[in-house]
N, C-alpha and C positions, 0 to 999 in steps of 0.2 A: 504494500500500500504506500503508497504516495506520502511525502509530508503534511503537505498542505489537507491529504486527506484524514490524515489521522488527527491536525488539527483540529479540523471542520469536527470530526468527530468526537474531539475533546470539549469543543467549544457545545457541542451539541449537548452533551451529559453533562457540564460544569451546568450550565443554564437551567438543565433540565432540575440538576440538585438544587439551584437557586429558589427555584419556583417551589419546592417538595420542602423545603427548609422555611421556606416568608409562612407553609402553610403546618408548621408544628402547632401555633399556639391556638387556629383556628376549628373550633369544634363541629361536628356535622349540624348540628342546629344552626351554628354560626354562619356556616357555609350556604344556608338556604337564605338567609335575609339579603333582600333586594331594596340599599337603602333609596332613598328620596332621591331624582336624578338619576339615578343608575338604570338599567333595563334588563340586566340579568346580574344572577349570583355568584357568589365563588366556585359553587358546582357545576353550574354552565361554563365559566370560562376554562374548566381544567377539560371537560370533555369537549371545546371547542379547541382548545390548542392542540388535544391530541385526533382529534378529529381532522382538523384543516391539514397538518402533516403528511397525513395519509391520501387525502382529497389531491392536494397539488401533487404526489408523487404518478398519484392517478391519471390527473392531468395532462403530467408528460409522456407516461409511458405508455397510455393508452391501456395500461392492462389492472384489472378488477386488484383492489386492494383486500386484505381480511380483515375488515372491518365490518358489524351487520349494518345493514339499511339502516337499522331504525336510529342509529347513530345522527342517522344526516338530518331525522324528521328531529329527532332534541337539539342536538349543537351547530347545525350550520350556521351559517351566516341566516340574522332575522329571526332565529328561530329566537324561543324562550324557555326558562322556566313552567310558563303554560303550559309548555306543548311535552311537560314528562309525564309519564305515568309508570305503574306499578313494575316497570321492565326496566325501567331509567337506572343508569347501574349509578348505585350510591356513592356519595366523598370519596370511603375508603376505598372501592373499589375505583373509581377514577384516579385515585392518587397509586394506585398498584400499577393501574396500565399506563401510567407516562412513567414511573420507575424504569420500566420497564421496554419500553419504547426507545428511547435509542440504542440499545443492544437490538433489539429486532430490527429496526432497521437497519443497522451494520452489518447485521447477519445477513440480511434479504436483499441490499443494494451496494455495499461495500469495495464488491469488487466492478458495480456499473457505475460508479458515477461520472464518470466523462462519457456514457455512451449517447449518443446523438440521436434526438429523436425531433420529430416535426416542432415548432414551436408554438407554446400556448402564446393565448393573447397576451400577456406579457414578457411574452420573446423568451422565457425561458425554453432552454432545448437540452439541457441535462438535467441530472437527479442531484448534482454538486449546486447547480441553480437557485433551484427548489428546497434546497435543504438552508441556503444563503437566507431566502426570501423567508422561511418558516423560522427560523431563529429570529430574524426581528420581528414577525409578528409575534411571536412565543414574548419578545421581549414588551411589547406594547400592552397586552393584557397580564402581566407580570405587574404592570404600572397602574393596571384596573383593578387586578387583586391587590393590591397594596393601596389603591382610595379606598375601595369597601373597606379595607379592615379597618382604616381611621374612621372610618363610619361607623363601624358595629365595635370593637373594641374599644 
């Protein structure tokens, strides 16, 4: 592997602890409050970061992520806390699958990231791209869980 790629890849799990760490002192009741101004909770934004991940890699590759559907109906883009129901995988478990998420991705694209594919509407055309583009959005809602929490703690 490449430097820059093992970088990418440090940088991708340093961030990812970042986010797993702002959310120790946060409780699962905590995590459901939508304060004033806000439009979703901390449980939304953990399964939206690790949602969109897998969405852009989709993206580019054209090929089915493993992730279920109903992912996309809770945390896409627009979607909300409204929209969970009795299936909605909980805090703890959303905090387990981004644990866990960039190990599976290194595992599953690791050795493709400079492979060339057509470009999404934002011209990305590798999975090095897309992983570029997902670490500052990852960083942006890192910035949304840390207002909720001055709001509810």
């Amino acid at each position: 592997m490449k430097k820059r790629h093992e970088v990418l890849f440090n940088q991708l799990e340093s961030y990812r602890s970042e986010i797993l760490g702002v959310l120790e002192d946060v409780s699962a009741e905590e995590a459901e409050i939508i304060p004033e101004a806000f439009h979703n909770n901390i449980r939304w934004n953990l399964g939206h970061i690790y949602l969109d991940q897998y969405l852009w890699i989709q993206a580019v590759t054209k090929e089915k992520v493993d992730v279920p559907e109903s992912f996309q109906t809770w945390f896409s883009y627009g979607t909300s806390p409204a929209d969970f129901s009795s299936g909605t995988p909980t805090f703890e478990e959303l905090k387990n699958l981004l644990k866990k998420q960039p190990a599976a991705i290194k595992e599953a694209y690791g050795d493709r990231l400079e492979e060339e594919f057509p470009p999404t509407e934002m011209g990305m055309h590798t999975i090095e791209q897309v992983l570029i583009r997902t670490i500052f959005h990852e960083g942006m809602h890192l910035q949304t869980i840390l207002d909720i929490k001055k709001c509810i703690l």
